[in-house]
N, C-alpha and C positions, 0 to 999 in steps of 0.2 A: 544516344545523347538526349534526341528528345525524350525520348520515355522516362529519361529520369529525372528530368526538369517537369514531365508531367506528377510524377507521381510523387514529388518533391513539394508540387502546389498542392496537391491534392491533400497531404497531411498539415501543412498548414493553412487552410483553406478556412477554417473554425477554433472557436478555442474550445478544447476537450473540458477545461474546467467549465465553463458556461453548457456544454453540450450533456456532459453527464452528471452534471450537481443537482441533487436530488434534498430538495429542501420539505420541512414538513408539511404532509397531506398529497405528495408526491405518490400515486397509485404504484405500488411496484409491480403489483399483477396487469398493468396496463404496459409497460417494457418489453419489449420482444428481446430475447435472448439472444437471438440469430442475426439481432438488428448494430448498424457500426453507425453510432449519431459523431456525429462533426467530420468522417472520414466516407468518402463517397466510391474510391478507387477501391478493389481486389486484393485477394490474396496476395500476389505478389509485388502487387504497389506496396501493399502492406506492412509487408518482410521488408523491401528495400526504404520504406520510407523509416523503421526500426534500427536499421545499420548507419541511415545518415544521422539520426541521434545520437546514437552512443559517443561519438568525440564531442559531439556540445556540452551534454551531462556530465561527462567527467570531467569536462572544463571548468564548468559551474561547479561539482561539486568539489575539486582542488582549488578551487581559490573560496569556499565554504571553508576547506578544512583550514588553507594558510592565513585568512582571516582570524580564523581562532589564536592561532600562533601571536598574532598582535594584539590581544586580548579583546578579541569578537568573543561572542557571548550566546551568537543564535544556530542553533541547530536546524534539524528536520524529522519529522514521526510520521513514515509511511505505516501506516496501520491495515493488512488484508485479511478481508474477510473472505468466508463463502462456503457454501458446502464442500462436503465431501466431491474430490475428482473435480473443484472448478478452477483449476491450474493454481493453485497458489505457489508449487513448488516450481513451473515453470516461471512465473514471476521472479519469482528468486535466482533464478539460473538466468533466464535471457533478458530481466531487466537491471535486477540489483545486481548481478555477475557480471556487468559490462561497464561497473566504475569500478575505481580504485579499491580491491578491500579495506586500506589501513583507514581510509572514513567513512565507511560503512561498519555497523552493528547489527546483525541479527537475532533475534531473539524467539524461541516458537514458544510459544505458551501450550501443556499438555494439561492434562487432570494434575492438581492442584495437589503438593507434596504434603504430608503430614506435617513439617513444619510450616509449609502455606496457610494451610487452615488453622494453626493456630490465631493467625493474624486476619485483619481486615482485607477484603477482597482485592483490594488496590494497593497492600503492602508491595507486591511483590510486580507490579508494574510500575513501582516508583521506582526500584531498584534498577530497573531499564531502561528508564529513562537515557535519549541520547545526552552526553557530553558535547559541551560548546565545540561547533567545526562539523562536526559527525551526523550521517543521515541513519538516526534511526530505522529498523523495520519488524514488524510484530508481527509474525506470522500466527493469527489469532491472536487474541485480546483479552482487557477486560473485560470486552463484550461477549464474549462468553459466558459469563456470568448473568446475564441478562439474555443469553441465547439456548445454548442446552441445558443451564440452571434452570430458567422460563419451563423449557418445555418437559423436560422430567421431572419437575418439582424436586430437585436437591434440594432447595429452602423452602421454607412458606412464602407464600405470596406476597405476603407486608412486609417481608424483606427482600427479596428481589425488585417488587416493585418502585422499594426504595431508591436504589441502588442508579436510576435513570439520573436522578437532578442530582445525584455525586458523583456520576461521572462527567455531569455538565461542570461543576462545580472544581471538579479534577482538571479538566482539560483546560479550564479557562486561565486556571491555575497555572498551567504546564504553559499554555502560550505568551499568557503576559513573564515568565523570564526566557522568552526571546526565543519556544521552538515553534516550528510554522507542522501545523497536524494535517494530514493527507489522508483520508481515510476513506479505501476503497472495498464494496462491496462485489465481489466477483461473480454477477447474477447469471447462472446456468440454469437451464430447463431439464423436467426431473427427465426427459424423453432421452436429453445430450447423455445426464448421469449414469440413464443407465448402460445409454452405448459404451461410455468410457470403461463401466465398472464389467461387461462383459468383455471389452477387449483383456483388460487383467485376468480375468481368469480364462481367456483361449488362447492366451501366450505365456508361455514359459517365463521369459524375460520379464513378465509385467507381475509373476504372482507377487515378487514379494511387495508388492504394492498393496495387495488385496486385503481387504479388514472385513473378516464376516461381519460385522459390526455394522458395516456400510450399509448394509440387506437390510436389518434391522430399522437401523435408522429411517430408512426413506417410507417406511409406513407412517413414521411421524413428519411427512413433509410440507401438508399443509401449515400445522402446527409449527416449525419452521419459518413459512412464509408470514405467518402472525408474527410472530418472532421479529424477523425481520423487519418489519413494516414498523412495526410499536417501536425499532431503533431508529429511524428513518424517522416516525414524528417527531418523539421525544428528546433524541439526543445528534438531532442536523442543526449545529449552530450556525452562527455568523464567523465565530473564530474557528471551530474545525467544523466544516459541511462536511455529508458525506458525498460521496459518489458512486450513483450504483453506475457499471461495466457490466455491461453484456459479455457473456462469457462462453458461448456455447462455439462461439471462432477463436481458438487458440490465439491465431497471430494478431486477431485485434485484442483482446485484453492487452495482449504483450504491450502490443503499440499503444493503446490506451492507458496504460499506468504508467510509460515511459512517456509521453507528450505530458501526462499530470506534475511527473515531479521535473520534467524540462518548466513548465509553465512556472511552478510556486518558485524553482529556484533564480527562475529570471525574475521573480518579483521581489526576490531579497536582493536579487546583483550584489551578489558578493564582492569584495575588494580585496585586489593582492594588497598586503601591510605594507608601510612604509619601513623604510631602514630605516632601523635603528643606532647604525654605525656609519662609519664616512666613506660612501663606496670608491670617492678616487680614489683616498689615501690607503684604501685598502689593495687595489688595483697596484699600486706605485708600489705595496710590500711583495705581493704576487709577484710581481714580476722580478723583483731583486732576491726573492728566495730560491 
């Protein structure tokens, strides 16, 4: 019992939004990958301090959804980034997989479909946008477009570079009618990436994860960290900050994107609707029926 009142303070000890909000001019080569800011306990304080959240957040996020139902109006846009292999698929499983599906939306953004590109680069992230009630999640981004467009030159320069203050200009947009933007970057070290991406290929079980592609990639990783960094100046608001998440501890990211959307949604406090019918008189038909 004490151990779990220990490791119970220990998660909330700090606030992960203050600890890991990463505002412009924020060094991201100065972060330690392997480092847990706001969370002082271990691996398995870790895990157990992950399990005591999940009934909070789905509390929160069922009276988000029933809100809506009374004509609430505000959602939520978990936005993850991060390279290849820096958990983003277990975020989706051991964070966004431990609330309600029916308010929750996930959406993975892939290479851009021939009718995508007919359209502006943000058509098809308005189209995802969460519905009032509902916690958006974007597994990858429009920041994409400003990430591996950046670094392989898919466009010219004068158009990508564009593309920063219209996404400021988007998001600001997206928050004033009423969704609150969470945008976490999942920062692995390329040492972690590559342990991760040899375990995939020395187990059977893990190939079908493997993307020769990945090998490729990580020659471009400084380029990458440029990358990165130039989203971190130019596009960490006041209305959506980012937050880089050390990523190379599986169970802290877990914990650390699950304390982020515990925090923003205890900051909307959402409210069960009032009735809009006469609950004795309904109670009095109940019972004669």
């Amino acid at each position: 019992m004490a151990k779990d009142k220990k490791s119970a303070k220990k998660s909330s000890a700090a606030s992960f939004s203050e600890a890991l909000r990463a505002d412009p001019g924020t060094d991201l080569a100065s972060i330690d990958p392997r480092s847990t800011p706001g969370f002082d306990g271990d691996k398995e304080a870790g895990q157990a301090a992950l399990a005591e959240l999940t009934d909070v957040v789905s509390d929160l996020q069922e009276r988000l959804f029933a809100e809506s139902k009374g004509g609430g109006v505000r959602s939520v846009l978990l936005v993850v980034q991060g390279m290849d292999t820096a958990g983003k698929g277990g975020i989706m499983r051991h964070v966004v997989g431990a609330v309600d599906p029916q308010g929750v939306d996930i959406t993975s953004f892939k290479a851009p479909t021939a009718e995508e590109r007919k359209h502006p680069f943000l058509w098809r992230i308005r189209k995802a946008l969460p519905e009032p009630g509902m916690i958006g999640v974007f597994d990858r981004s429009h920041y994409e477009d400003v990430l591996i467009v950046r670094v392989h030159d898919f466009v010219p320069r004068a158009q990508w570079s564009r593309r920063y203050g219209q996404i400021n200009t988007f998001e600001e947009s997206v928050a004033d009618k009423g969704t609150t933007i969470i945008k976490v970057m999942l920062h692995i070290s390329k040492d972690e990436q590559k342990s991760r991406l040899t375990e995939r290929l020395e187990r059977p079980d893990k190939h079908w994860k493997f993307n020769p592609g990945d090998i490729d990639e990580r020659e471009h990783w400084a380029d990458y960290q440029e990358a990165y960094q130039a989203v971190i100046d130019k596009c960490s608001t006041d209305v959506a900050p980012w937050y880089v998440v050390p990523a190379d501890r599986k169970w802290f990211a877990r914990l650390a994107v699950m304390q982020l959307l515990k925090e923003h949604l205890e900051q909307l406090d959402p409210q069960w609707p009032v009735a809009d019918f006469d609950v004795a008189a309904e109670l009095k038909r109940l019972k004669k029926s």
